[in-house]
C-alpha beads as a LAMMPS data file, in Angstrom:
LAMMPS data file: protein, C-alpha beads

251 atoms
250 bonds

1 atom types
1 bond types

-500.0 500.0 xlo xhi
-500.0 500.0 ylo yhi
-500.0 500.0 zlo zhi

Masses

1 110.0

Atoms # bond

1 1 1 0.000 0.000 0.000
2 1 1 1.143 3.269 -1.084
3 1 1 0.993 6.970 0.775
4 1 1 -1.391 7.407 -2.440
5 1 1 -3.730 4.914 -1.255
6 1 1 -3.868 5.808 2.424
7 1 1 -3.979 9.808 2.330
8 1 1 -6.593 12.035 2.217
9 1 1 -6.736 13.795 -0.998
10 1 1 -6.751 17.474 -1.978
11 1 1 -6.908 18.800 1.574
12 1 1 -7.755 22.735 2.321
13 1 1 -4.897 24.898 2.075
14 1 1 -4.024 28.208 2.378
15 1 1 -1.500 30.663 0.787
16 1 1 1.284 32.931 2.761
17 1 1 -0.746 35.952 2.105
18 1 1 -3.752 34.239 3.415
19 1 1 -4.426 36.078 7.303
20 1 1 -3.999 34.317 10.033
21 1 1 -8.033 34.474 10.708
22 1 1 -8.632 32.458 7.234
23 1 1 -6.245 29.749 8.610
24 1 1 -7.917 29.210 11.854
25 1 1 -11.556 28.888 10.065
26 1 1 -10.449 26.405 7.429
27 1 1 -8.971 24.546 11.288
28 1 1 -12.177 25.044 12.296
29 1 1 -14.745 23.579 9.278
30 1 1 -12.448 20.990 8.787
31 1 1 -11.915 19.797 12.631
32 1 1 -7.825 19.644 11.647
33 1 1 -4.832 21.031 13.799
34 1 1 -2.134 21.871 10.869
35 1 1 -3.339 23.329 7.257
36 1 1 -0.849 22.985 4.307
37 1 1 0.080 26.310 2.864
38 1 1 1.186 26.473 -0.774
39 1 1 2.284 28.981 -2.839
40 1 1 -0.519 29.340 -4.649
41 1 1 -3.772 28.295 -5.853
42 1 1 -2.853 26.586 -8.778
43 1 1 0.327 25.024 -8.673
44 1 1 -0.024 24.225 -4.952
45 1 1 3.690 23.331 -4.618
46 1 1 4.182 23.173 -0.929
47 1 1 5.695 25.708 0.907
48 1 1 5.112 25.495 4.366
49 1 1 2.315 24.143 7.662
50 1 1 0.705 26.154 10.098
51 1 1 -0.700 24.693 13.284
52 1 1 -3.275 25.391 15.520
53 1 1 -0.244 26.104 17.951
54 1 1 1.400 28.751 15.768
55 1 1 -2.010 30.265 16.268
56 1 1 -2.239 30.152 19.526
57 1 1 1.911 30.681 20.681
58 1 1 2.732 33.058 17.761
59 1 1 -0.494 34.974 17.643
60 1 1 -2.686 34.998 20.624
61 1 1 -0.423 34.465 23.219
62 1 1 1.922 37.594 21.580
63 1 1 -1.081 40.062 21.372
64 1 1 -0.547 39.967 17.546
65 1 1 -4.366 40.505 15.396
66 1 1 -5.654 37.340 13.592
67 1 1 -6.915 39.416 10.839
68 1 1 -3.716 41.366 10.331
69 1 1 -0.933 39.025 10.669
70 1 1 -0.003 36.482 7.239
71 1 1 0.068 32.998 7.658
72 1 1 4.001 33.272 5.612
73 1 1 5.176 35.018 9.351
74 1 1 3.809 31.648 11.150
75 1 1 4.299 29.065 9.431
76 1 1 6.749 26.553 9.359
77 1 1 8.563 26.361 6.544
78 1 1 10.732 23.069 7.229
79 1 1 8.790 20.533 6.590
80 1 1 8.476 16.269 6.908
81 1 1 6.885 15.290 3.283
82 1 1 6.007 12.034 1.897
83 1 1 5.879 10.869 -2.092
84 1 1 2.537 9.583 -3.298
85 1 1 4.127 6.390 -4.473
86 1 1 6.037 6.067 -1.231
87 1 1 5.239 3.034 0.996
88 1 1 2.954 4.313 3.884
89 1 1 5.403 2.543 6.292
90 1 1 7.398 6.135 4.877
91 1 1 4.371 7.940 6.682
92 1 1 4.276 5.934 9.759
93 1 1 7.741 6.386 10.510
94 1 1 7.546 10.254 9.332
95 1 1 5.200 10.583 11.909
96 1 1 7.187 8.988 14.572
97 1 1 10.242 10.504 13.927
98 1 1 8.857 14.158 13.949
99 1 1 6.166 13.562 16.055
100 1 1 2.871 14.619 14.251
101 1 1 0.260 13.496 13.689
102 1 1 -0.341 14.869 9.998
103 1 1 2.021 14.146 7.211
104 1 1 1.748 16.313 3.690
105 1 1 2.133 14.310 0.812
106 1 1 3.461 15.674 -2.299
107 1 1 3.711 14.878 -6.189
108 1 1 7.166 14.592 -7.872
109 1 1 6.942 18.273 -8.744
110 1 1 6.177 18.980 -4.860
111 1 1 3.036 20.053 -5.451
112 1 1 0.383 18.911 -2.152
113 1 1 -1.268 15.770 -3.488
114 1 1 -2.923 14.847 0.085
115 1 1 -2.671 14.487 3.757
116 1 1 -1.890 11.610 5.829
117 1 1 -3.007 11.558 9.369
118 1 1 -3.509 9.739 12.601
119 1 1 -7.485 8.894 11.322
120 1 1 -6.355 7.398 7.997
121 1 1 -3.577 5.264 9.308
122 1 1 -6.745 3.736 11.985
123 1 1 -8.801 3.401 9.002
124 1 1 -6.511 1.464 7.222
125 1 1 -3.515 0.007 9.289
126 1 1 -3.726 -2.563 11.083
127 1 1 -4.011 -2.224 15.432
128 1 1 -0.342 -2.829 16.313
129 1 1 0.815 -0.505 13.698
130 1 1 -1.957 2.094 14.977
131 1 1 -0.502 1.874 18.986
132 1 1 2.724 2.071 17.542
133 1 1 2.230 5.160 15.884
134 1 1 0.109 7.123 18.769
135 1 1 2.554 5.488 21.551
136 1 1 5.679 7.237 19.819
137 1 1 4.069 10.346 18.877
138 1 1 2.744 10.652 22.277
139 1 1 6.123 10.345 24.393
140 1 1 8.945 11.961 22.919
141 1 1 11.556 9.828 23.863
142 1 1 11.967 6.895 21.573
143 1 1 14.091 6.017 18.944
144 1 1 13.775 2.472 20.307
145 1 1 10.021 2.504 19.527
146 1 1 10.417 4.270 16.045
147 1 1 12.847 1.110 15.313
148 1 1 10.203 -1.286 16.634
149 1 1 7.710 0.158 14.552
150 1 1 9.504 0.236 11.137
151 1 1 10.335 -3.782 12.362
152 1 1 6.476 -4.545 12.240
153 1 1 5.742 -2.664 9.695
154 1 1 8.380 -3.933 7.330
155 1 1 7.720 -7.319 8.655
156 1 1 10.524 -7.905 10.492
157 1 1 9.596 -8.796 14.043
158 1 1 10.735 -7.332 17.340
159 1 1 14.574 -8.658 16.529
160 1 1 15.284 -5.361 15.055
161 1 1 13.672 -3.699 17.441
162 1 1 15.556 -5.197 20.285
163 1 1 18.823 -4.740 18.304
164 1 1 18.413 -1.016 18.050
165 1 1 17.064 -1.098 21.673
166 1 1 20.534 -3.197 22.344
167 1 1 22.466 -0.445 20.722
168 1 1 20.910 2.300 22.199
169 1 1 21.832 1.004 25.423
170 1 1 25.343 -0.146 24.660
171 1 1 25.919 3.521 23.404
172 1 1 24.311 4.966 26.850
173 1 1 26.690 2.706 28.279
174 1 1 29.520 3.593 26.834
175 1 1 28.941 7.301 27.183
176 1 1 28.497 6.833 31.291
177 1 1 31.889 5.241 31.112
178 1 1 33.306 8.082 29.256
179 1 1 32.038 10.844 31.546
180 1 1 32.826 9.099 34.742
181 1 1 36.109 8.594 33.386
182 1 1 36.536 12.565 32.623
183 1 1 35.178 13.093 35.633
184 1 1 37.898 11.362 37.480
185 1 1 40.986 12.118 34.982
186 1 1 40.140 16.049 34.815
187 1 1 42.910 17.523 35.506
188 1 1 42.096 20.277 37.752
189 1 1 39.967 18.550 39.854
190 1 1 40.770 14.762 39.299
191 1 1 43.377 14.075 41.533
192 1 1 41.109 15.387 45.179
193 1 1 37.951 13.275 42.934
194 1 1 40.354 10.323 43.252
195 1 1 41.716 10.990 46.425
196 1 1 38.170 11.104 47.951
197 1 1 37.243 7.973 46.418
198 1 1 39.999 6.176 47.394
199 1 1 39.695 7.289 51.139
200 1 1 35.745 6.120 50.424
201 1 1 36.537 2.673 49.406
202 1 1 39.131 2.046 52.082
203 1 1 37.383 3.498 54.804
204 1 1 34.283 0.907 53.299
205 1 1 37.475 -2.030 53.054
206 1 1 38.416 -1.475 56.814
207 1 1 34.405 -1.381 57.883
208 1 1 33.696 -4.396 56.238
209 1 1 36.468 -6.255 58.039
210 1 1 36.141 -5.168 60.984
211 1 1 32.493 -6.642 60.254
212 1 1 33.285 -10.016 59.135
213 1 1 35.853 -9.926 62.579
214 1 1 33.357 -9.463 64.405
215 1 1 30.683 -12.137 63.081
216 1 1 33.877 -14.816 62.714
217 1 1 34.520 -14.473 66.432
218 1 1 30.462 -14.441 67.306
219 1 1 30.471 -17.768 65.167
220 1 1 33.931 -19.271 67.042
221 1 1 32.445 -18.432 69.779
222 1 1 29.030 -20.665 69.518
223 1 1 30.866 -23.369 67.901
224 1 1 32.781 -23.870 70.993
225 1 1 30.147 -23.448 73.557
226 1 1 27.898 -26.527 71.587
227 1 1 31.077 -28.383 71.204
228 1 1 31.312 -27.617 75.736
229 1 1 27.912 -28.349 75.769
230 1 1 28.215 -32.086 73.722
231 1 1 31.044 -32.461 75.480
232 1 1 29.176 -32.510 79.144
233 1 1 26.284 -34.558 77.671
234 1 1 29.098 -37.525 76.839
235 1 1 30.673 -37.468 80.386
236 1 1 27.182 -37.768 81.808
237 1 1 26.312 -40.617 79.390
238 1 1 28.892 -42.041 80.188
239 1 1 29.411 -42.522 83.987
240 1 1 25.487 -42.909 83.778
241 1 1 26.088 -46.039 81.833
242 1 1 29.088 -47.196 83.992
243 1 1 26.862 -47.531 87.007
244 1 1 24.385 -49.158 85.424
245 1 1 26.855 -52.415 84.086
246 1 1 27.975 -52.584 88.034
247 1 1 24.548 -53.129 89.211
248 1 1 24.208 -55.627 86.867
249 1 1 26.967 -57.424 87.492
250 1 1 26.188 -57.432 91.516
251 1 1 22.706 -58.790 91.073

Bonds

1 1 1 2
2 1 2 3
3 1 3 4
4 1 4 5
5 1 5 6
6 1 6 7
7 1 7 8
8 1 8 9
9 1 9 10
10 1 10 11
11 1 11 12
12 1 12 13
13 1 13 14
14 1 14 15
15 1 15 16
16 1 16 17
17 1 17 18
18 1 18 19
19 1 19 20
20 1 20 21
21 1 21 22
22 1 22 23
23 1 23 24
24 1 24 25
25 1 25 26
26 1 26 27
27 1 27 28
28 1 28 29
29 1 29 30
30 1 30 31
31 1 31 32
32 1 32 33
33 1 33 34
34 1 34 35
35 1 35 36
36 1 36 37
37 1 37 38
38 1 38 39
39 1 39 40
40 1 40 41
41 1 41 42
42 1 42 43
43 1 43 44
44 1 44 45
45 1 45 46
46 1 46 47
47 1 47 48
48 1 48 49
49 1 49 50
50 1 50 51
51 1 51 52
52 1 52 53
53 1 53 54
54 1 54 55
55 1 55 56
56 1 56 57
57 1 57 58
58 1 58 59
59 1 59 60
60 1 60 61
61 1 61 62
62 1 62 63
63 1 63 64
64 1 64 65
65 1 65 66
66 1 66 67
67 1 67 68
68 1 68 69
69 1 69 70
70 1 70 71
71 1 71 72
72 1 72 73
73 1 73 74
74 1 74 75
75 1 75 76
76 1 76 77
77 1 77 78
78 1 78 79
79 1 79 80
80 1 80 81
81 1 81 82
82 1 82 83
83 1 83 84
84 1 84 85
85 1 85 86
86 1 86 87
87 1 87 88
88 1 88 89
89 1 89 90
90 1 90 91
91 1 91 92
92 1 92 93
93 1 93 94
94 1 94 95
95 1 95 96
96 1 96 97
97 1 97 98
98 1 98 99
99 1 99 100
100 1 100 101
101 1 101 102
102 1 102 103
103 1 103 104
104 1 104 105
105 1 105 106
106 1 106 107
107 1 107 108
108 1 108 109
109 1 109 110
110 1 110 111
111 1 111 112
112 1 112 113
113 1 113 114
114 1 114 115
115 1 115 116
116 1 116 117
117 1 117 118
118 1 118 119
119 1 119 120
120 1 120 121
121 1 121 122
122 1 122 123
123 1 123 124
124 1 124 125
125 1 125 126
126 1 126 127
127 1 127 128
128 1 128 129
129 1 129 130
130 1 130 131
131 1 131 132
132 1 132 133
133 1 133 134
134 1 134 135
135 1 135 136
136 1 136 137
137 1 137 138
138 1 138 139
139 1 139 140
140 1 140 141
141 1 141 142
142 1 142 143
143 1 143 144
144 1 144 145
145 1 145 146
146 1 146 147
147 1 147 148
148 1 148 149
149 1 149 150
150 1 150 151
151 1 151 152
152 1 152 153
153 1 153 154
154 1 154 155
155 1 155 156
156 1 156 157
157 1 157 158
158 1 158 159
159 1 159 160
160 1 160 161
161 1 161 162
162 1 162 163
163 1 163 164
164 1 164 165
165 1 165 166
166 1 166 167
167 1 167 168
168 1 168 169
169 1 169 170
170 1 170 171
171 1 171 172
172 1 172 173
173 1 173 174
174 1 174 175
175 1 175 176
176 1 176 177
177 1 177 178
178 1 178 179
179 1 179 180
180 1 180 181
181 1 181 182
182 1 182 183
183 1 183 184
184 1 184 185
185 1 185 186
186 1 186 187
187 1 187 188
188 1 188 189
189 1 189 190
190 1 190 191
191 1 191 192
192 1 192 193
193 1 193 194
194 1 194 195
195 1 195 196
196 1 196 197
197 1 197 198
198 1 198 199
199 1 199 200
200 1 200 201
201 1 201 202
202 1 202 203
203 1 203 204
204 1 204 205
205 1 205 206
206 1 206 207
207 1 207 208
208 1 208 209
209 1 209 210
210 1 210 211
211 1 211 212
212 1 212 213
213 1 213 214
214 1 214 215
215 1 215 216
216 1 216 217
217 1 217 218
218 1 218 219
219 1 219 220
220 1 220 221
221 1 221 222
222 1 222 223
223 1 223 224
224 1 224 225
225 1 225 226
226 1 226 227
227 1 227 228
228 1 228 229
229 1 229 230
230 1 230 231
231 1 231 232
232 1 232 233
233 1 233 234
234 1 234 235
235 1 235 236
236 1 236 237
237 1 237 238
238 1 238 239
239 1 239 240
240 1 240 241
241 1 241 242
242 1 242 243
243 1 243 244
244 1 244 245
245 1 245 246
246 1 246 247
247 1 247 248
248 1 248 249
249 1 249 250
250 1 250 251
């Protein structure tokens, strides 16, 4: 299945001399958060998004008049495209990686063929791809989960997935290793670091002897009073049974 088969076609756009005011009703009719904006009416080639946020951050919040200000000094002119013969696994992972949850998609020329968003990929994905999709665009930490979702989608499983997570960690790993290890060779502070550390550890060495003293000598200790204690049991077994073969032996 291609981004052509999945998007939403011909979408409502506006141009950068379009107001502010004309973007926020075409958000409102058409119940969407970002509107393409292209640089014209004809050729549509896309030039930039503007979101409900730029609205909100770049014009309300600043005091700035809806009906005044151009959509070309909000918008966002760096964009995350898709090709209309693209897989949509293209869009699923353009979404992940840039976190939205729209995705323009272009012709060859550039010019804004459609609209891919988190609705059409529920219509038409399947459920794990869906989660996959919301979970990463939701929480903006993971690369882990991006690489887990192009796995399923491409088929592969969750071995790739828990090779990239295995990389990311070896990396975070590795970098730990290398800041502890300037953080103990700096020169200007290093040496009192090490110093410290190395009163730390034997202070801990001399503790933890003194411990195991202590718990070796409460063990000798018990040992011999229950080897005392068998000890007395045996000499009174024994003369016990002593006395006992002499009455015998007199009857």
């Amino acid at each position: 299945m291609t981004c052509k088969d999945l998007m939403t076609a011909d979408p409502k756009c506006c141009v950068p001399s379009d107001t502010v005011a004309r973007a926020a009703e075409i958000m409102r009719d058409e119940d969407v958060g970002p509107v393409p904006v292209v640089n014209d009416r004809t050729g549509k080639r896309l030039v930039g998004i503007v979101t409900d946020r730029d609205v909100a951050v770049k014009v309300v919040a600043a005091g700035r008049d809806p009906k005044a200000t151009r959509v070309s000094d909000v918008m966002s002119s760096s964009l995350a495209t898709c090709r209309v013969d693209d897989d949509y696994t293209e869009a699923l992972d353009c979404m992940a990686r840039n976190q939205v949850r729209r995705v323009p998609v272009v012709n060859e020329d550039g010019s804004l063929a459609g609209i891919i968003s988190q609705a059409d990929v529920a219509r038409s994905g399947s459920e794990e791809e869906v989660g996959e999709v919301v979970e990463e665009i939701s929480e903006p930490t993971g690369l882990s989960r991006m690489t887990r979702l192009r796995g399923l989608a491409m088929g592969g499983g969750p071995s790739r997935a828990a090779a990239g997570a295995n990389a990311l960690l070896m990396g975070a790993a590795c970098l730990a290793v290398g800041a502890g290890m300037m953080y103990l060779m700096d020169p200007s502070g290093g040496r009192g670091r090490r110093a410290r550390i190395k009163d730390k550890a034997s202070s801990l060495y001399h503790d933890s002897a003194e411990y195991a003293g202590r718990v070796q000598r409460d063990l000798q200790d018990r040992a011999n009073s229950v080897v005392d204690t068998a000890k007395q049991k045996l000499r009174r077994g024994e003369q016990g049974g002593t006395s006992g073969t002499e009455q015998i032996d007199v009857g």
